[in-house]
N, C-alpha and C positions, 0 to 999 in steps of 0.2 A: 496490478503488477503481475506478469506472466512468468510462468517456469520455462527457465530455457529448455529446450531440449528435449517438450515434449507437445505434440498435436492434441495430445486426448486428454491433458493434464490441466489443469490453473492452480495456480497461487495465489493468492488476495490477503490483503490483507489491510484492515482498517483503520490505524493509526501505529506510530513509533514516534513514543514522547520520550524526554528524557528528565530528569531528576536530580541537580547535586543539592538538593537543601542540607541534607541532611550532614553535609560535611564530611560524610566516610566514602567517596568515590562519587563514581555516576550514577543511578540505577537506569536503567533500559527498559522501559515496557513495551511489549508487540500486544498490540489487542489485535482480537477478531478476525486473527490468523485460522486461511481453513483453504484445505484441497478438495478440488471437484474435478470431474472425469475419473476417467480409468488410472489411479493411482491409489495404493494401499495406504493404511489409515498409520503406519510403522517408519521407520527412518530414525538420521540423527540429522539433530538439531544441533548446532556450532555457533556457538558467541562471538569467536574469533580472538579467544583471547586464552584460547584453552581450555575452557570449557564446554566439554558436548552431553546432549540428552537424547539417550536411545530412546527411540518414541517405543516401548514395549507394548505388546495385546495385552489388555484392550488399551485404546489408545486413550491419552491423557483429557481428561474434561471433553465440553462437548464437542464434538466433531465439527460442528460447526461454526464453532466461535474460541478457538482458542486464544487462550492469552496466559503471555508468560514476562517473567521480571529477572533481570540481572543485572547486578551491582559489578561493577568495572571499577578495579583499584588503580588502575593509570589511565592516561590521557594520549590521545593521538588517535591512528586510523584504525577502524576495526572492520572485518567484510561478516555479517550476520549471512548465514547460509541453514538450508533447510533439502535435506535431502532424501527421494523419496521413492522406493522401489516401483517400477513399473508392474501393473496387477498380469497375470499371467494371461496369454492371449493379446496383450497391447497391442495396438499397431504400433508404437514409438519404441525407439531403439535406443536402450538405456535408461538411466533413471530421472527422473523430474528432479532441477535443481534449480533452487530461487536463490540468490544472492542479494544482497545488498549494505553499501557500503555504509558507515557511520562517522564521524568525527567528535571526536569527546576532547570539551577542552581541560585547560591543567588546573586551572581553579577559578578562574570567573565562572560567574552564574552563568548557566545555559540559556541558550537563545529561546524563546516562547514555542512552542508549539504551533505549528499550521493548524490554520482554522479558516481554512474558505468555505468561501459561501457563494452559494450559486441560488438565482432567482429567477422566475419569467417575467419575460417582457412582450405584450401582444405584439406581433408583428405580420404582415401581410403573405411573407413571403414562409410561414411556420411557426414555430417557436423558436423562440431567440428566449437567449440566456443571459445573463450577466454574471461576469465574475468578479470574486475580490479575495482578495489574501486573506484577510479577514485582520487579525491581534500583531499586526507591525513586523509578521514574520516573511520574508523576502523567499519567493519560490524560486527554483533552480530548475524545476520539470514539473510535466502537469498533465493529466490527461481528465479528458471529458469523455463521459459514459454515457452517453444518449439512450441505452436504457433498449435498445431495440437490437442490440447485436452490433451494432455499428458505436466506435469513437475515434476524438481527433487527440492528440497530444502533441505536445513542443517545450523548447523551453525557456527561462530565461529572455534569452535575446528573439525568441519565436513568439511572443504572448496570441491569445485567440484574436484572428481576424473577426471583423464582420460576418466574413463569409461561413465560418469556423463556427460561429455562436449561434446560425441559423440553422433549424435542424426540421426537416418534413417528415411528420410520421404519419405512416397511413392507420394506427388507431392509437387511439388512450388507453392510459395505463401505464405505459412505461415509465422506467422511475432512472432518471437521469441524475450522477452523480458524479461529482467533481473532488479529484484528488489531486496534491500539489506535497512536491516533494524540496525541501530547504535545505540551504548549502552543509549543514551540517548530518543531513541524514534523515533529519525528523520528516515522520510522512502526517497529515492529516487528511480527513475524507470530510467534505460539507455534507450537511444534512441532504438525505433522500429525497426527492423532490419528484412527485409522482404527476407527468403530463396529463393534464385534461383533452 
């Protein structure tokens, strides 16, 4: 997932599960949230539900892997945002801002978690990949990371072509990894899968 609005910037972030066991709300977890490029390690963080977290110096856990939890006492649409000063000298104009929407229902169980899985398959013309949803949860959008600077994404009614799944790299090592995003918000990332 990319930050809009900025060239020198990224957003990523690793999974967004969600939680009502516990019958007091929803809880929200963002794991493995982290900016790279020219963007400061400070900002606010927005649940979208009223709640914001001024990222203060020094910045919260590791820079590289953050993860954070919130419990949502109602049910409906909430937009998670993450906003993030551009470091001075930037080429980008304005600040890095990641969005993204959620759906929390009103009391049934929350839907599973994405869990795709991505595999190779030899093939003549590269590596070819297989994908799968993985634990019964239905994707809405998806991208594949081929791991070399280069991916494809779609969604839903787009799933990976043939063509799509076959990918030429001129060396090994790169480590191709497939994230799929479900109607209700939840993102999941398959395991890292490092081409030979």
């Amino acid at each position: 997932m990319t930050a809009t609005n900025t060239p020198d910037g990224v957003v990523e972030v690793t999974a967004i599960r969600f939680d009502n066991s516990a019958g007091l709300g929803t809880q929200v977890s963002i794991e493995g949230l982290r900016a790279t490029g020219d963007v400061l390690s400070t900002g606010r963080f927005d649940w979208g539900d009223g709640t914001v977290l001024d990222l203060a110096t020094p910045p919260l856990g590791d820079p590289n892997n953050r993860s954070w939890t919130h419990t949502y006492t109602g049910s409906g649409g909430f937009v998670i945002s993450l906003r993030l000063p551009q470091a001075p000298g930037s080429a980008a104009d304005g600040p890095a801002v990641w969005t993204h929407p959620i759906q929390l229902p009103a009391t049934a169980p929350t839907a599973p978690t994405p869990d795709p899985e991505l595999a190779p398959v030899p093939d003549a013309g590269g590596q070819r990949f297989t994908m799968t949803e993985g634990t019964g949860c239905a994707w809405t959008s998806w991208t594949l990371d081929y791991g070399d600077g280069s991916y494809v994404s779609g969604d839903d009614a787009h799933r990976p072509t043939d063509a799509q799944s076959v990918h030429s790299y001129t060396q090994a090592g790169a480590i191709a990894v497939l994230t799929v995003v479900a109607a209700d918000g939840q993102v999941g990332t398959s395991m890292p899968l490092v081409v030979s």
